[in-house]
C-alpha positions in Angstrom: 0.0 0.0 0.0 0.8 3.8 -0.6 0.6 5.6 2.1 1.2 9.6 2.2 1.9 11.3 5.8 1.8 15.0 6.2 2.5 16.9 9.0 4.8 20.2 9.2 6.8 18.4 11.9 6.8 15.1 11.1 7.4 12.5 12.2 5.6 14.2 15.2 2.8 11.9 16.6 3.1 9.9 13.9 6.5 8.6 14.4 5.6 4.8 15.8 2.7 4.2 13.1 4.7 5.6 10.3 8.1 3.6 11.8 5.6 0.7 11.8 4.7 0.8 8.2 7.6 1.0 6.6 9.4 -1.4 8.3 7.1 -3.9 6.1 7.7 -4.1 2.4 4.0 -4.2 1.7 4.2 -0.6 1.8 5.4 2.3 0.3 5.5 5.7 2.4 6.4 8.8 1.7 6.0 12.2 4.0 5.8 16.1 3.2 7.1 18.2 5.4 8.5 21.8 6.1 10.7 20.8 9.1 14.2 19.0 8.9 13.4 16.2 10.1 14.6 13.0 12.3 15.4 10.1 9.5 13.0 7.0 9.9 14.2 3.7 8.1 12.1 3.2 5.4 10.4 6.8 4.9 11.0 9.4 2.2 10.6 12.7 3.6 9.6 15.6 0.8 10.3 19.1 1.9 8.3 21.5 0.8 8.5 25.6 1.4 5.4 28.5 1.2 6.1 31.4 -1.0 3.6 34.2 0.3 3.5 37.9 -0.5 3.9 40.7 1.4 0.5 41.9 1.4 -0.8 41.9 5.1 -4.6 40.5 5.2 -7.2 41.3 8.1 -5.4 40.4 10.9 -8.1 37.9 11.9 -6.9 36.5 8.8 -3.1 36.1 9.3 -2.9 32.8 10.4 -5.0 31.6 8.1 -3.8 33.1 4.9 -0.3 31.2 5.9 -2.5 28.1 6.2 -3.6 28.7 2.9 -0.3 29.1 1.5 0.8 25.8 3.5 -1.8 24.0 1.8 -0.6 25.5 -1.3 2.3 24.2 -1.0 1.8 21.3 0.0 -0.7 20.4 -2.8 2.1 21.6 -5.5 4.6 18.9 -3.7 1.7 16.1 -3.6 1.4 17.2 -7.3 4.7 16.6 -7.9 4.8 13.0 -6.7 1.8 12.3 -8.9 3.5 13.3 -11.6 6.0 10.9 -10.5 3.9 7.8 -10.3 3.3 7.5 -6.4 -0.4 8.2 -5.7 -1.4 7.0 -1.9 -4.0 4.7 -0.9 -4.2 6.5 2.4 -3.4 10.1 3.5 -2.5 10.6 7.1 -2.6 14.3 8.2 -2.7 16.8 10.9 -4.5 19.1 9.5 -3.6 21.9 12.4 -1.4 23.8 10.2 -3.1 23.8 6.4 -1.2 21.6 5.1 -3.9 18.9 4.3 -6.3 22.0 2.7 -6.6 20.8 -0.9 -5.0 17.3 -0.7 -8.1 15.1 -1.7 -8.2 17.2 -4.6 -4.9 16.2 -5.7 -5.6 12.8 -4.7 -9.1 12.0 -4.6 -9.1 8.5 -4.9 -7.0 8.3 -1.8 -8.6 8.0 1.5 -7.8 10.5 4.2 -7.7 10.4 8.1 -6.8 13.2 9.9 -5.9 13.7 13.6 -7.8 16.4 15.4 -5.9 17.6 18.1 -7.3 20.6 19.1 -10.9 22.8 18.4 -10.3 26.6 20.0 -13.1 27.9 22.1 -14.0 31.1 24.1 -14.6 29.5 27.1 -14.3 26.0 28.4 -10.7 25.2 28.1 -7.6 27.4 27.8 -9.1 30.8 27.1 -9.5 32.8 29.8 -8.9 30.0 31.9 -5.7 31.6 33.8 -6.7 35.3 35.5 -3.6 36.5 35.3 -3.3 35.9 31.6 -6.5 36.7 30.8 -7.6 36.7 26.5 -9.1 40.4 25.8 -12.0 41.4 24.4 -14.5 40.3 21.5 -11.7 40.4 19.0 -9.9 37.3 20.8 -13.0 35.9 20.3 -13.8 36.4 16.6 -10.2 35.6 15.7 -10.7 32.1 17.0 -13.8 31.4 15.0 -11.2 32.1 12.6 -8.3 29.8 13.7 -10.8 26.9 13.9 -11.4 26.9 10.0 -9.3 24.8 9.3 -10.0 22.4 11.1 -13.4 22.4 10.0 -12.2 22.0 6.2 -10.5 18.9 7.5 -13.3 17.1 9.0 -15.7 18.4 6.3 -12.9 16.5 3.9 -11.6 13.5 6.1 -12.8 10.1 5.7 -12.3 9.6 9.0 -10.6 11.4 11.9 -9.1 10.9 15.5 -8.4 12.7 18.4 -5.6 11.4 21.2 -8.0 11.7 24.2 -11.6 12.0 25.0 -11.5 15.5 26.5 -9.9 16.8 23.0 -12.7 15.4 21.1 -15.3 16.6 23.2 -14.1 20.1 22.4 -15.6 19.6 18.7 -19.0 20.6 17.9 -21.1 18.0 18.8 -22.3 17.9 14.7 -18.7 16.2 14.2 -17.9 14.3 17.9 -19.2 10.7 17.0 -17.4 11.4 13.3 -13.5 11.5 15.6 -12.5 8.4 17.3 -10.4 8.1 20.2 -7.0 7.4 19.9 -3.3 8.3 21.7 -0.5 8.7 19.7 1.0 5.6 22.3 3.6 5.4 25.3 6.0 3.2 24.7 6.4 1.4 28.0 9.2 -1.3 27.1 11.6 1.8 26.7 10.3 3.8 29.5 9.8 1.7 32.9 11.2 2.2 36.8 15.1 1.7 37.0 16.8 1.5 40.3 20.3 2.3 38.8 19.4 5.5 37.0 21.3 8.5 37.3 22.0 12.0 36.0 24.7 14.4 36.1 24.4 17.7 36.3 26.6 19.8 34.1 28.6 21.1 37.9 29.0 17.5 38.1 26.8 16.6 41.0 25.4 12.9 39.9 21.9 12.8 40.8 20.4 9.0 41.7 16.6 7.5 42.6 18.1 7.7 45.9 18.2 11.6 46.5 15.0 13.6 47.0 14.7 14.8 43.3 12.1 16.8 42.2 11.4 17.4 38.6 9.3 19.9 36.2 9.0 19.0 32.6 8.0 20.9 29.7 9.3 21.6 25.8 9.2 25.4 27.0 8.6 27.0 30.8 5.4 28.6 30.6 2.4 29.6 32.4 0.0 27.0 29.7 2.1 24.8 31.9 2.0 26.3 35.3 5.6 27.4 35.3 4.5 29.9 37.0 2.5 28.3 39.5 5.5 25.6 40.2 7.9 29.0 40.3 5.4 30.3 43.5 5.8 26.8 45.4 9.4 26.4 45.7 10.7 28.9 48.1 8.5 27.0 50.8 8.8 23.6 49.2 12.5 24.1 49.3 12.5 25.5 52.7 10.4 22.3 54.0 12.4 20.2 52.4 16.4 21.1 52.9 17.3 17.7 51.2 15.3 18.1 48.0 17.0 18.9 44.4 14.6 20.3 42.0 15.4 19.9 38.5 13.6 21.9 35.6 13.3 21.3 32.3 12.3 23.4 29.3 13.1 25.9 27.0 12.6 29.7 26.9 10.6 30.2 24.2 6.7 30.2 23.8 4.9 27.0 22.5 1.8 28.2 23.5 0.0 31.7 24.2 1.7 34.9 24.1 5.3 36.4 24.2 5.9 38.5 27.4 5.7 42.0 25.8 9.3 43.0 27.2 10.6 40.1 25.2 12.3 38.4 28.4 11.6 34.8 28.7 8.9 33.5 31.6 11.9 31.7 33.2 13.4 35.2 33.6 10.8 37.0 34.5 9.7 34.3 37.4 13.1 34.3 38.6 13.1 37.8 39.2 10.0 38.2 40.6 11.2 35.7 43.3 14.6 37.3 44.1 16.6 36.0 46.6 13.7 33.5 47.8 15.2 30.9 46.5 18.5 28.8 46.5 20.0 28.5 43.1 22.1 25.5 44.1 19.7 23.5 44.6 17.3 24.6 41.5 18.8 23.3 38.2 17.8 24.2 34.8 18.5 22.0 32.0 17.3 23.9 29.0 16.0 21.2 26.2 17.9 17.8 27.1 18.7 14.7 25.2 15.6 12.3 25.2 17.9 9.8 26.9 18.4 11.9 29.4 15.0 12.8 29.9 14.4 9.3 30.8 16.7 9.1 33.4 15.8 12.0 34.8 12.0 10.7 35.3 13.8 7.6 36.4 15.3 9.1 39.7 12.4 11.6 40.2 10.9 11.6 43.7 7.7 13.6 42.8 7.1 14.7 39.0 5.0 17.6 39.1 2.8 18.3 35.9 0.4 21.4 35.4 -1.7 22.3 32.7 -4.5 24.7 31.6 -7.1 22.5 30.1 -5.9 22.0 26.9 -3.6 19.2 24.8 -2.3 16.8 26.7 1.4 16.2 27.5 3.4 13.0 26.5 5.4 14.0 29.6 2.2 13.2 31.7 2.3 9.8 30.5 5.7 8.7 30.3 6.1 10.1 34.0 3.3 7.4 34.3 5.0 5.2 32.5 8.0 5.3 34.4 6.5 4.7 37.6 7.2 8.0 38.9 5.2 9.2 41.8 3.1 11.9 39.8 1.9 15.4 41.5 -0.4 17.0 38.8 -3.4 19.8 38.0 -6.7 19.0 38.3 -7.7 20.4 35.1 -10.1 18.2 33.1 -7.9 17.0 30.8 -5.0 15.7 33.3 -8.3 14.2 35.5 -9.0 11.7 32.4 -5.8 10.2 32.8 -5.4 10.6 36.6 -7.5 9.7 39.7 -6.6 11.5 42.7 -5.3 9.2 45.4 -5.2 6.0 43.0 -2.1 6.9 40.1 -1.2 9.9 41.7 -2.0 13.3 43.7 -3.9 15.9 42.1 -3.8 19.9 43.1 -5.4 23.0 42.6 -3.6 24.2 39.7 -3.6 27.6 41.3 -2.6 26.7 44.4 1.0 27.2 44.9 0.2 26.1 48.5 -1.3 23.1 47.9 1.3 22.2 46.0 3.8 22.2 48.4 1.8 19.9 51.1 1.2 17.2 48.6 4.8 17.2 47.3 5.8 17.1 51.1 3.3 14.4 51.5 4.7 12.5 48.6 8.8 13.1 49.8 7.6 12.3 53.1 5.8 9.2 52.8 8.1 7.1 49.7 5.8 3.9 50.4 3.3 6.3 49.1 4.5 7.3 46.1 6.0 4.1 45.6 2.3 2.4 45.7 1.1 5.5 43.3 3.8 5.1 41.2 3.0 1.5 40.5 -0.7 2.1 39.6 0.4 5.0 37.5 2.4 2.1 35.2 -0.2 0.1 35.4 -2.8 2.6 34.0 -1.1 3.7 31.1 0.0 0.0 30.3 -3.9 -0.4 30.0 -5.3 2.5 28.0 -2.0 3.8 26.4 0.6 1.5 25.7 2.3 1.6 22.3 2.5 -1.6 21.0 -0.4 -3.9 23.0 -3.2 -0.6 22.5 -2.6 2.1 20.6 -0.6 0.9 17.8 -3.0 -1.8 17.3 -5.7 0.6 17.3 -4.6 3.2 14.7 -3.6 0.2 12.6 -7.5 -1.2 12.9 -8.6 2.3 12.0 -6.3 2.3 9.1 -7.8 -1.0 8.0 -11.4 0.1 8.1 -10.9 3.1 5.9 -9.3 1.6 3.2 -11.0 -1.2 3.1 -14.6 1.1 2.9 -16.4 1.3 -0.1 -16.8 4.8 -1.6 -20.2 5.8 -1.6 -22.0 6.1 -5.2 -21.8 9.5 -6.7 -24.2 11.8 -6.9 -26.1 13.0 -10.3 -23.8 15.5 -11.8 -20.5 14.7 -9.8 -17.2 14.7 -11.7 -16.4 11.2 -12.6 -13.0 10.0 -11.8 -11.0 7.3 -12.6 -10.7 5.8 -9.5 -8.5 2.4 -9.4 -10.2 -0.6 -7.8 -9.6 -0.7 -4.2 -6.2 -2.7 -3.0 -6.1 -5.5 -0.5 -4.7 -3.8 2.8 -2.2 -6.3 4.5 -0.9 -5.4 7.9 1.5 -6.6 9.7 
């Protein structure tokens, strides 16, 4: 089978599904892309770049007149490979970005899924959620009617879609919700599990182990979508209840999500400042971005993992802290609460409670049989409902199998009649 993958950061979620495919020679696949990208055995990767004029549209409009131009693009590469011979069975797309606009008319005998990650609202998720970083006016407003166009293009054009947890489907209109399945991108639990003997050293060549009281903070960037600030506001206490603890931060200083601080200073710099002297630098190490390697470890030897969130996507980090048995300290925001019963796989706080925060991470260093016992059922959860090879894996590839193997529906009087080839066989493996 021909199968195309298109994502602007592929292999992004997914790398195990598209890994999995071409490691057979049933299949062909090929990817588009406007990132350099991490090689995958197996899968040619087709860059492609926008061209866009200078002309500025309504700024309502901005984001989507690039999405346009992404789909442009990316049609004119898909074009390309048609030209060449390869035409998919199956399109696999996030459409987040534009780049699957105008794919099925490139290729409309090919079947197209697309994962749905995330439908902006006014209310009800991250908007507005956080006071302090409150979204102004009516004209936030209308510009997300905007930003969710293209999302709606996608389901309008998909043959089937998928979102990775229930919460982020249920932020669809409910016209579309029973159209999107449910299914994670995976955890792969073989590579992350518990390991007595892990370590990390720190760059002034302190070696960190399971047995020191390590506390860690994970994100791709330190920001307040991620309670950065809220985890900032704990640690002069936390640290002062707990004179043995380490904390270690990861993250980067840019912005994945929501604004830039106007002064152009990063969040990690501007909560530092705001706490001053509060709180001991020695013992508060920041990593930047580390090696994924090292990211393991460093969940490996965590004492308490503490993960916040505004309701919105949820983090891999959530999971593989889960995964690796970690003893788990996390917002109760609705989308962290589908994952994570208080008391059972892990504590749960008020995500704006600084305070809070520090009791249960002194319950959890306090008490290790605790976290021990959390971090057990934490394993076991995401062995159950998100495990890569045994669940999810299976899943997409089930999904994948039903679309192909659907028959097109008849066309209506006065459709364009194309030469569609007869359907192929899918074989999995």
């Amino acid at each position: 089978m021909n199968v195309l993958f298109v994502h602007q950061n592929f292999p992004g979620q997914f790398r195990h599904l598209a890994k999995h495919l071409a490691s057979s020679s049933e299949h062909r696949v090929i990817a588009l892309t406007m990132s350099e990208t991490a090689a995958i055995d197996g899968v040619t990767c087709v860059k492609h770049q926008i061209h866009a004029p200078a002309t500025q549209p309504h700024p309502h409009l901005q984001e989507f007149n690039t999405q346009v131009y992404r789909g442009q693009s990316t049609a004119q590469a898909a074009l390309r490979l048609r030209k060449k011979g390869f035409i998919p069975d199956l399109i696999w797309a996030h459409p987040g970005w534009g780049e699957a606009l105008f794919l099925k008319d490139v290729f409309p005998e090919a079947k197209m899924v697309c994962y749905q990650e995330f439908f902006y609202r006014a209310d009800g998720s991250d908007v507005n959620f956080d006071p302090e970083y409150p979204c102004m006016g009516m004209e936030a407003q209308w510009h997300l009617r905007v930003r969710n166009s293209v999302h709606l293009h996608a389901l309008e054009a998909a043959d089937a879609s998928y979102s990775p947890t229930y919460w982020q489907r249920n932020q669809y209109p409910s016209l579309y919700r029973e159209k999107i399945a449910v299914l994670h991108d995976g955890i792969d639990t073989d590579l992350i599990k518990p390991d007595d003997g892990a370590w990390l050293e720190l760059e002034q060549g302190r070696k960190l182990t399971a047995q020191d009281e390590v506390i860690t903070f994970v994100n791709r960037n330190l920001e307040p979508y991620r309670g950065f600030h809220m985890f900032m506001r704990a640690l002069p206490e936390l640290l002062w209840r707990r004179p043995n603890a380490h904390v270690v931060i990861v993250g980067g200083d840019g912005v994945s999500y929501g604004a830039k601080l106007p002064s152009g200073t990063s969040y990690r710099e501007k909560f530092l400042a705001e706490l001053g002297g509060e709180i001991d630098r020695s013992r508060v190490s920041f990593l930047g971005q580390i090696p994924y390697g090292h990211y393991i470890s460093l969940l490996q030897i965590s004492a308490c993992h503490v993960y916040l969130t505004y309701p919105f996507v949820l983090s891999w980090s959530l999971l593989e802290s889960m995964s690796a048995g970690v003893p788990l300290l996390a917002s109760a925001t609705a989308p962290v609460k589908e994952v994570v019963e208080d008391g059972v796989n892990g504590l749960l706080v008020d995500f704006f409670s600084p305070q809070e925060l520090v009791e249960k991470a002194c319950t959890l260093l306090s008490n290790r049989e605790l976290g021990r016992a959390l971090g057990i059922q934490a394993r076991q959860s995401v062995r159950e409902r998100y495990d890569l090879q045994r669940v999810c894996l299976p899943e997409q590839l089930k999904l994948m199998r039903q679309v192909v193997e659907k028959q097109p529906r008849s066309r209506l009087p006065g459709e364009s009649e194309y030469d569609l080839p007869s359907s192929q066989k899918l074989v999995l493996q």
